[in-house]
N, C-alpha and C positions, 0 to 999 in steps of 0.2 A: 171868207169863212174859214176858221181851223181846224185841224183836224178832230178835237173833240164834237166839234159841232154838226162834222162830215157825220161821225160814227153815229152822232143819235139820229138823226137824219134817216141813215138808212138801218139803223134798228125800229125807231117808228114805222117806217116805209113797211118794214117786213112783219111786223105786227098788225098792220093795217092789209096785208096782200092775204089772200085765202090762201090755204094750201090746196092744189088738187095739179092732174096733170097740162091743164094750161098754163099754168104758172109755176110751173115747175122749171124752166129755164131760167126766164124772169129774177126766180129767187137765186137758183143758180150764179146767174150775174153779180146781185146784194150780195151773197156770202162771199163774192171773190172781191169785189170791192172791201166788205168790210175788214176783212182779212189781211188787204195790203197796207188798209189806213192802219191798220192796231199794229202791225210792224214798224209803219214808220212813228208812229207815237213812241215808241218801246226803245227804235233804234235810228232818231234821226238823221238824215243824212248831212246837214248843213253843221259847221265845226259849231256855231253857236246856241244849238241844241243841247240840252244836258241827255246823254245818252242814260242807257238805264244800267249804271253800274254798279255793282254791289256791296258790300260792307269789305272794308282790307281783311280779311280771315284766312289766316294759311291753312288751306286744305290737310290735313295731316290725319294721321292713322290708318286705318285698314277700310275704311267706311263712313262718309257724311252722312246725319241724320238732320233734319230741320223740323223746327217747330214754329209751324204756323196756326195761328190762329187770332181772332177779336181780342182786345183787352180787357186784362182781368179775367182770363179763364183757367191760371194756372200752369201756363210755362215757365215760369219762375220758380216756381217750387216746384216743379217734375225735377225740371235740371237740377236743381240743388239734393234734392233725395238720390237721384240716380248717379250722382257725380262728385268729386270731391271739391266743386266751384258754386260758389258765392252768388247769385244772380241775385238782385235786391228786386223784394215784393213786398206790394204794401195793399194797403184797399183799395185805394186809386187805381184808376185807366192810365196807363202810357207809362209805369215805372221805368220799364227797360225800352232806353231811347238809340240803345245800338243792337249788332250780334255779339251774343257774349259767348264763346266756345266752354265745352267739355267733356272731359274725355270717359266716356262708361265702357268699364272694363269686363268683358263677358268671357268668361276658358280660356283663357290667353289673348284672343282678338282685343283689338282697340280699336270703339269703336267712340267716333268724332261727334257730340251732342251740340246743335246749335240752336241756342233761343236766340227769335227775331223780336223785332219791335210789332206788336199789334198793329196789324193793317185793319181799314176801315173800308168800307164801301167806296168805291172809285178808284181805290187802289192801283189798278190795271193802268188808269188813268194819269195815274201821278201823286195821288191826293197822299198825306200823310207817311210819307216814303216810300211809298208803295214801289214804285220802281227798284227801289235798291233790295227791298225785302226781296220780290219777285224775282232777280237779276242772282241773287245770293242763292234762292230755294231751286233754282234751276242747274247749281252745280251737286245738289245732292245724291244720294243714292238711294235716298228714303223720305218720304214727308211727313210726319208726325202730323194730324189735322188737330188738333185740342179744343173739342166743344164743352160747352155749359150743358151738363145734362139736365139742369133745372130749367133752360131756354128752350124755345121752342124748335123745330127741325126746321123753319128757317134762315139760321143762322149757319147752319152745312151747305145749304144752296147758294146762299150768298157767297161763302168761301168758294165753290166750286167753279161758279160764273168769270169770278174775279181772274182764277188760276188759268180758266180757260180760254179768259182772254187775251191773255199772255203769252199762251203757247204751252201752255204746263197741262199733257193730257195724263191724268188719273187714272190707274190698275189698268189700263189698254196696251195693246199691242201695237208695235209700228206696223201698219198696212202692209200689206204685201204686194205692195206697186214698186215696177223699174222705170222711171222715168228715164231718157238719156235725150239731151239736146244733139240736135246737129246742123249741119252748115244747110242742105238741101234735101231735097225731097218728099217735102210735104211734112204732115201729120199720118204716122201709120200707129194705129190702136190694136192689139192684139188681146185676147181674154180668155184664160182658161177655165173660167164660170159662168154662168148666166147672169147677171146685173139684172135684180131684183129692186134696188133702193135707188137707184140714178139710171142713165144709160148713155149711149155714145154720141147725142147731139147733144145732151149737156155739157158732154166733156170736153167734147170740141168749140160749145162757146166758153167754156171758163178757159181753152187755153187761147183763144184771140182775144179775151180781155185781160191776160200778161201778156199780149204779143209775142206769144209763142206760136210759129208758122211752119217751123221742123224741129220733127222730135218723135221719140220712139213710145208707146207707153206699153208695156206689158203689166196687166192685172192678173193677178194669180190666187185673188180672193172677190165673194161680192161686196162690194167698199159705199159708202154713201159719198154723197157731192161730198159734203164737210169735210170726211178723209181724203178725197182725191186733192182739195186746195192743202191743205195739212202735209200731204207727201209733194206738191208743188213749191211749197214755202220753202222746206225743207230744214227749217230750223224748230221744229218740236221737239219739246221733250218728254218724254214718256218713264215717267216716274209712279214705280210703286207707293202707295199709300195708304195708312192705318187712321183710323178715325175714332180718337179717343175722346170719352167723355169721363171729365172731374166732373165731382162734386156729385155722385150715387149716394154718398150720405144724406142727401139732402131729398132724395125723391123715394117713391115705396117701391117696393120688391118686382112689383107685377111691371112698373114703367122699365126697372134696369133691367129685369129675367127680356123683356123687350128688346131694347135696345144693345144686348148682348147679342143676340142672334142673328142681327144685323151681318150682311157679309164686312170683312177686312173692318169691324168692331172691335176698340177693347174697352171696355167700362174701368174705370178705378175713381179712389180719391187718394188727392196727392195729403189732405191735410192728414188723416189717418193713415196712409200708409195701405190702404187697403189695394192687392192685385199688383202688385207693381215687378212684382217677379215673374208671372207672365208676361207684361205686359214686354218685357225686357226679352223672354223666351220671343212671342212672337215678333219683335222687331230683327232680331238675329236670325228667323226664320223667313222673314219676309229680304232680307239682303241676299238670301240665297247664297252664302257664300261657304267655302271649301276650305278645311282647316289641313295642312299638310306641315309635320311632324320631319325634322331633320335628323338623322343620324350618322356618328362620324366613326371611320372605322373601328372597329373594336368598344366602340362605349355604346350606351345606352342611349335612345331615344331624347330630346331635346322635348318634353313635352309642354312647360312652361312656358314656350316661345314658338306659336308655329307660326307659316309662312300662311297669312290669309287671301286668299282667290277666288274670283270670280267662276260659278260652277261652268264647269267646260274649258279649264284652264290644263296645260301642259308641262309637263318638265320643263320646256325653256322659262316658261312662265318663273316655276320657283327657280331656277336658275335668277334668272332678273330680279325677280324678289330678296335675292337675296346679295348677289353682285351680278353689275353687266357685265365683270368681265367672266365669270362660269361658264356662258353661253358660248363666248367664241373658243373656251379652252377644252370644250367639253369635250370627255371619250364616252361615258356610259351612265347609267344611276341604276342604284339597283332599288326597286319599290316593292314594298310589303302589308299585306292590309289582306287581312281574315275578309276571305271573299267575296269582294265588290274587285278592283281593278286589276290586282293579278290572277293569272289564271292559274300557278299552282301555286297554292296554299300549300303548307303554311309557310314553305320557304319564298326568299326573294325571287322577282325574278329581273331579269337581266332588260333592261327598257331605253330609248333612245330618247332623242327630244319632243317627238312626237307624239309621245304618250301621254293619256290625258289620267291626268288624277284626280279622285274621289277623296270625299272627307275622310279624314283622320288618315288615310296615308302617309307612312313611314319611309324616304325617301333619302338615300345616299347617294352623293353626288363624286365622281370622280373624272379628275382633268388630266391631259394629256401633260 
């Protein structure tokens, strides 16, 4: 039997089990099973598996965004309004048969627009390149979702199944579990909250079915079974995501004024042009990133061009951003910014590497 045929197995198995607390280990067990088979489907161990590799794309700019979604919902022409690239769209399903990059240019940041090829149901699986789509949308920073606002909302759950099977968790947080292996001593669980959603003999069977027999687990939040396998894999990815619907030209006021209000929604149409300047605000807002401004002694601020980072970034940070070698040469930077990170306004003040910098920060760097 294969592994495809494992996984429906025990997805029927788990469709057919009641939920209640007798069965609650039970399933515990299924979700740890199915979890290891959809890993190795994803990333087979044997050299003559095609592992799930992605499309050759040099990561480049300040920020990777992806556009996933069905064919024929308009990733082809987002890209091409928002960017100064070419993506070929026609009326047909399956135009764009690779990733085609480009670059949208927002206040100076550059930020990296990538349409994939239309995945299809089974994707997760294999079916229709799904693996490489999957493999590609997993180095992003952001996942564009692109629905048919004239389809029905099951076409966002099928996207979302798909994603989840892979490891791609949507607007969540990584758990706040420490897992730590080690050589002896048993299984010690520690917890600074009540477990409401699972508890401690679940978790001690999902870790004898990885044959894990020492190991530390500190919980520092109440987590469900599905998160506790999630932080055992250890390879998820937890990506922000926007869930846009084209084609609101084509449906009435009452379904889009709806479907805008939607959390992490943006409505547009790509063929009119309608919204696309928000849509472009909230993706820049949803990266959460920190635009920091260079200035060289005696000139004016470099605003054209600033060093874009990750919020909670430090001086070393733009130092690297800008050369590796700033960091090992560094003596001081002096930082300025109308009251958010220095503390006396309006002049500089005097900051070492350690100091974290805020948007639009104005930042001079001097070396020994």
């Amino acid at each position: 039997m294969g592994i495809v045929e494992k996984i429906k197995e025990i997805e029927e198995e788990m469709a057919r089990t009641q939920k209640n607390k007798a069965t609650e280990y039970h399933l515990g067990l299924l979700k740890a099973k199915l979890a290891r088979y959809r890993a190795q489907l994803l990333e087979p161990t044997s050299k003559s598996g095609g592992a799930g590799t992605g499309f050759d794309v040099q990561k480049s700019g300040d920020a990777r965004v992806a556009l996933i979604g069905f064919p024929s919902v308009g990733k082809s022409t987002l890209l091409s309004k928002c960017t100064h690239t070419q993506s070929e769209s026609a009326a047909y399903e399956f135009t764009t048969l690779t990733a085609i990059p480009g670059v949208l240019e927002y206040q100076g940041a550059r930020i990296q627009l990538l349409d994939l090829p239309g995945i299809v149901e089974g994707a997760s699986e294999g079916r229709g390149r799904g693996r490489q789509v999957v493999a590609t949308a997993k180095t992003a920073d952001l996942i564009l979702i692109m629905l048919d606002a004239t389809k029905s909302e099951e076409q966002r759950r099928l996207l979302e199944i798909e994603l989840d099977a892979v490891g791609i968790r949507l607007n969540k947080k990584r758990p706040d579990v420490v897992f730590k292996r080690k050589t002896t001593g048993g299984i010690t669980i520690n917890k600074t909250v009540p477990l409401t959603k699972t508890d401690e003999k679940t978790i001690r069977t999902i870790l004898a079915s990885y044959k894990l027999h020492n190991c530390d687990v500190m919980i520092r939040e109440d987590i469900t079974t599905d998160e506790f396998i999630d932080v055992l894999i250890g390879t998820r990815k937890y990506i922000p995501c926007l869930y846009v619907y084209n084609k609101i030209d084509a449906i009435s006021l009452e379904q889009m004024d709806k479907l805008a209000r939607e959390d992490h929604t943006v409505v547009i149409s790509c063929e009119l042009g309608l919204n696309l300047d928000y849509l472009i605000d909230r993706i820049w807002e949803e990266l959460d990133l920190v635009k920091v401004y260079t200035k060289k002694r005696g000139a004016h601020p470099d605003l054209d061009d600033p060093v874009c980072l990750r919020k909670g970034a430090t001086v070393e940070s733009v130092c690297n951003g800008i050369h590796r070698s700033l960091a090992t040469n560094f003596r001081y930077a002096l930082g300025k910014r109308a009251g958010k990170s220095s503390k006396f306004n309006p002049h500089a003040q005097k900051v070492g590497l350690n100091h974290h910098v805020l948007d639009e920060d104005v930042v001079s760097i001097f070396t020994k």
